[in-house]
N, C-alpha and C positions, 0 to 999 in steps of 0.2 A: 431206340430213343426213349429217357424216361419220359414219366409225366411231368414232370417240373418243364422240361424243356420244350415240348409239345403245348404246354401249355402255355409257356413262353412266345412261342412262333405265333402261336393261332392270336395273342393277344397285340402282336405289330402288324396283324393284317386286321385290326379292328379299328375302327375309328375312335379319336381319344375319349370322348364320353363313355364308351363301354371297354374302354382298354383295362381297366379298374376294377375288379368282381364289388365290391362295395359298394363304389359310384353306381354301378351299372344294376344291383339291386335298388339301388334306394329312384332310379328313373323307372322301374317296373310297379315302385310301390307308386310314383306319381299318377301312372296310368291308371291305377284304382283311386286317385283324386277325381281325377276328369271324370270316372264314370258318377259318381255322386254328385257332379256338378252336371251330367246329363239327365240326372233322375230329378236336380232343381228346374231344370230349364224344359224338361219335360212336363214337369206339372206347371210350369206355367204358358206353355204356349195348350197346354186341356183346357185352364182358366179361362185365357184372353178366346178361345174357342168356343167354351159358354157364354163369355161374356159381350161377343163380339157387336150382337144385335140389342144387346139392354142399353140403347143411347140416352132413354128418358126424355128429357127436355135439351141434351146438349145435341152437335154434329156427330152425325155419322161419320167414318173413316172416309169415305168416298166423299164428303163435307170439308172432311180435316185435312188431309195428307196432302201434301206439297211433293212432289217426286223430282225437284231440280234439287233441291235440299239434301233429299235420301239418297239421290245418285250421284253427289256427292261424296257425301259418309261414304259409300258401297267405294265409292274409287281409292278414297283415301285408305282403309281399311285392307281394302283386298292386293293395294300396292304394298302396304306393311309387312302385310303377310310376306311380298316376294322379297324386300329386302331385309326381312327375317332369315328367310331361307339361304339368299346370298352371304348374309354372317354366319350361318354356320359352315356353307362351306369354305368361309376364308378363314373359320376353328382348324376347320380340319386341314388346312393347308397351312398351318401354325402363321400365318399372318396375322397376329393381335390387335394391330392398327385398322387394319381392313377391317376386322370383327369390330373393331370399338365405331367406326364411321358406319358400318351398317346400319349398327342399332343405335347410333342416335339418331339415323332418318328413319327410323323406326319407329321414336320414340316420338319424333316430330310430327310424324302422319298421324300416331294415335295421337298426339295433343290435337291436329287439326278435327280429325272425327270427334273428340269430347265437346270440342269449341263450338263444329255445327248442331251438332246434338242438342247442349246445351241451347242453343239459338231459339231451334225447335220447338223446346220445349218454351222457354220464354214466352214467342210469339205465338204457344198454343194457351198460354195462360193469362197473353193480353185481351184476346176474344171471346175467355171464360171458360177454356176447356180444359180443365183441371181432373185432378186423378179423383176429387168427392161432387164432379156433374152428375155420372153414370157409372153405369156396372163395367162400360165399355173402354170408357177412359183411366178407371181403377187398372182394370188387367192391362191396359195398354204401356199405362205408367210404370207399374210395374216389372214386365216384361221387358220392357226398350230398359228403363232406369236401370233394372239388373245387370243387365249385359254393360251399358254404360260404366257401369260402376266396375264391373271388372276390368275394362279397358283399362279405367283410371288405376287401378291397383296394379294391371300391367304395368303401364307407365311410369311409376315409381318402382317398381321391381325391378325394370330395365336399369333405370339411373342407380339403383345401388347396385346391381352387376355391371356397371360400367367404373365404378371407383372401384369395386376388386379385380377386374382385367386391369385396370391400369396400376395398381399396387403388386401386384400378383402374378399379371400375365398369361397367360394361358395352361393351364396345369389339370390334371385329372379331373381335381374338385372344381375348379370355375368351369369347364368346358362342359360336367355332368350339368351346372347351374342353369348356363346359355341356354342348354337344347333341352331340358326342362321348359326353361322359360317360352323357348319357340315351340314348343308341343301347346304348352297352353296357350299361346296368340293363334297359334293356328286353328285351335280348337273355338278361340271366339271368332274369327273371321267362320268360322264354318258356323257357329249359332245365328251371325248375321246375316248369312247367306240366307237359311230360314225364315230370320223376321223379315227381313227385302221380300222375301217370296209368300211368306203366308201370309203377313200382317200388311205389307203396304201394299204390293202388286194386288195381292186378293181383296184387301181391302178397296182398292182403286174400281173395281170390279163389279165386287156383290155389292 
C-alpha cells in the first residue's frame, strides 16, 4: 500500500475537522490560543485572590452575592456547553441543519447568561458596588466582566458561523471553524465553573 493511499484511508476514519492536514494544523495552533487565554484568566483569578478581603467601605462577597442569579448563569451556561457538543456531533454525522439548530440554542442560552449577568451587575451598581468602591469589587469586575465579555464575542462568532453553514454547508473549512468554536465555549464554561467555585461559593463562605 503506498503512502498516498494509506494516508488516504486513515483520513476517512477521521472526523471532518481533522480529515484536512491544514485545517487540522491550524485547530492545534488554536490550542496554543486557549493556553494564553489561561495565563489571562490566571492572573486574574491571583488578583481577585489578593484582592478578595480589601472591601474598604463597600460589601463583602458574602454581603453582595445573590446565588439564585448565579445558579442560573451556571445552568444556562453549562446547558450550552451540552448543546455545543450535540452540534458537533450532528457535523460529524454531516446533518448541517441539526448543527445550525444546535448552535442557535447555543447561542440563545449564551445570550440568556450575558442578560443575567448584565442584571447582576446592574443591581450591584444600584446599591453602590462598583468596580472604584474597593480593591475587591475592582478584581471582581474584572474577572466576572472578562469572562462575560468573551461569552459575548462567543456569541457573535457563533452567528457568523451560522451564515457560512448556511451559505457553504458543511465542508473541511466550516467544520475545522465549529469545533474551534466549541473548544473555545467549552473552555469558558470550564473558567466558569471556577468563578461559581472560587468567587461565589467561596465567597458565600469566607
Amino acid at each position: 500500500m503506498s503512502l498516498e493511499l494509506a494516508e488516504e484511508k486513515q483520513a476517512q476514519h477521521l472526523p471532518i475537522e481533522f480529515a484536512d492536514e491544514k485545517e487540522s494544523i491550524k485547530i492545534t495552533g488554536f490550542w496554543m490560543f486557549l493556553v494564553t487565554d489561561v495565563l489571562i484568566f490566571g492572573s486574574l483569578f491571583s488578583s481577585y485572590a489578593v484582592f478578595h478581603s480589601a472591601v474598604a467601605s463597600g460589601p463583602s462577597s458574602n454581603q453582595l452575592f445573590q446565588m439564585g442569579p448565579v445558579m442560573l448563569e451556571t445552568l444556562l451556561l453549562l446547558t450550552s456547553s451540552f448543546t455545543i457538543g450535540l452540534g458537533i456531533y450532528s457535523m460529524r454525522r454531516g446533518n448541517v441543519k441539526a448543527l445550525m439548530g444546535w448552535m442557535i440554542l447555543t447561542v440563545l442560552l449564551g445570550a440568556g447568561f450575558v442578560g443575567t449577568e448584565i442584571h447582576d451587575f446592574v443591581s450591584y451598581a444600584a446599591i453602590g458596588a462598583t468596580w472604584h468602591t474597593s480593591g475587591f469589587l475592582s478584581a471582581f469586575d474584572i474577572l466576572v466582566g472578562t469572562h462575560g465579555a468573551h461569552v459575548t464575542f462567543g456569541i457573535f462568532w457563533a452567528i457568523t458561523l451560522l451564515f457560512q453553514l448556511k451559505k457553504r454547508g458543511i465542508t473541511a473549512q466550516t467544520a475545522r471553524k465549529v469545533f474551534t468554536y466549541s473548544l473555545y465555549w467549552h473552555f469558558l464554561d470550564i473558567v466558569w465553573i471556577f468563578i461559581f467555585t472560587f468567587v461565589y461559593l467561596n465567597g458565600k463562605i469566607v
